[in-house]
C-alpha positions in Angstrom: -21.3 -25.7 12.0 -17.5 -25.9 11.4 -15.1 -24.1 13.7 -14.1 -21.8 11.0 -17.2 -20.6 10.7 -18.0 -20.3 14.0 -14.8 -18.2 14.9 -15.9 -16.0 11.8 -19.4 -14.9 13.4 -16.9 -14.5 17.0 -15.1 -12.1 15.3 -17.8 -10.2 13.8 -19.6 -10.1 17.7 -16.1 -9.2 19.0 -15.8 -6.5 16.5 -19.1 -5.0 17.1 -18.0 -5.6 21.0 -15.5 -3.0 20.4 -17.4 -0.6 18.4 -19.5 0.4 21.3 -16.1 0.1 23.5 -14.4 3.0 21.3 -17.9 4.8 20.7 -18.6 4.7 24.4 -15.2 6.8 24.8 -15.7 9.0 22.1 -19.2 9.8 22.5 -21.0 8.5 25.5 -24.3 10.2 25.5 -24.6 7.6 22.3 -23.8 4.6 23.8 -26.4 3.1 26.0 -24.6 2.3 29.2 -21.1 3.9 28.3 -19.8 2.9 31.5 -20.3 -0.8 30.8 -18.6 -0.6 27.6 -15.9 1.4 28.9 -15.7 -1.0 31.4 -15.8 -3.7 29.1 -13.2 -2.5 27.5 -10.3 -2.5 30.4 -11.4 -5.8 30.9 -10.8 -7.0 27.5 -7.3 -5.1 27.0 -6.5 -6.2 30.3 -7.1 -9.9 29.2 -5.9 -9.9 25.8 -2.3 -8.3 26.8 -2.4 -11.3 29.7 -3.2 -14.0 26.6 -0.1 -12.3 24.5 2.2 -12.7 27.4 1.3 -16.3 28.0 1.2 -17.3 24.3 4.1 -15.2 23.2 6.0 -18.3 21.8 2.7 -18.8 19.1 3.2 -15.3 17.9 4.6 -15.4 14.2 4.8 -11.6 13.7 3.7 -7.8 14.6 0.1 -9.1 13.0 -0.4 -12.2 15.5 0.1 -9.5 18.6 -2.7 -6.7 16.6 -5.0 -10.0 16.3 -4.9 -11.4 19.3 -5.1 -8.1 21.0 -8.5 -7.4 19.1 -10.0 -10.7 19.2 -8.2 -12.8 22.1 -8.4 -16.4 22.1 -10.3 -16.6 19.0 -7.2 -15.8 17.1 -4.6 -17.6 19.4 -7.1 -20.3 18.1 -6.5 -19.8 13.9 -2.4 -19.9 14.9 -0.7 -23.4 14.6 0.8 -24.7 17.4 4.4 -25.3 15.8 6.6 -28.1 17.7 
């Protein structure tokens, strides 16, 4: 399986990730184990703002920051390294 690929289908579990995250605030009693999500959730936000401050000098623009605040290292991973 290529790596595109393969970040493609960690997006789409990231994604669904943070569906239950923002369902999980907006409607627990839907969410089996809310807290978990929720929990999930600081973790994540938590860790992606830590990969933005490390990484800051691969950030092209406003978009690279939304990305890698949504999917974390698996967008740090589709920016070039520019020397």
């Amino acid at each position: 399986m290529k790596l595109s690929q393969r970040l493609k289908i960690g997006k789409v579990i990231v994604s669904i990730v943070w569906l239950f995250i923002v369902a999980s605030l907006i409607e627990p009693s839907l969410v089996p184990f809310p807290m978990v999500f929720q929990g999930l959730g600081i973790f994540l936000v938590v860790s992606h703002i830590i990969e933005i401050v490390v990484f800051k000098k691969r950030m092209r623009g406003p978009a690279d920051y939304l990305l890698t605040m949504l999917f974390g290292s698996l967008q740090l991973k589709t920016i070039r390294i520019e020397s």
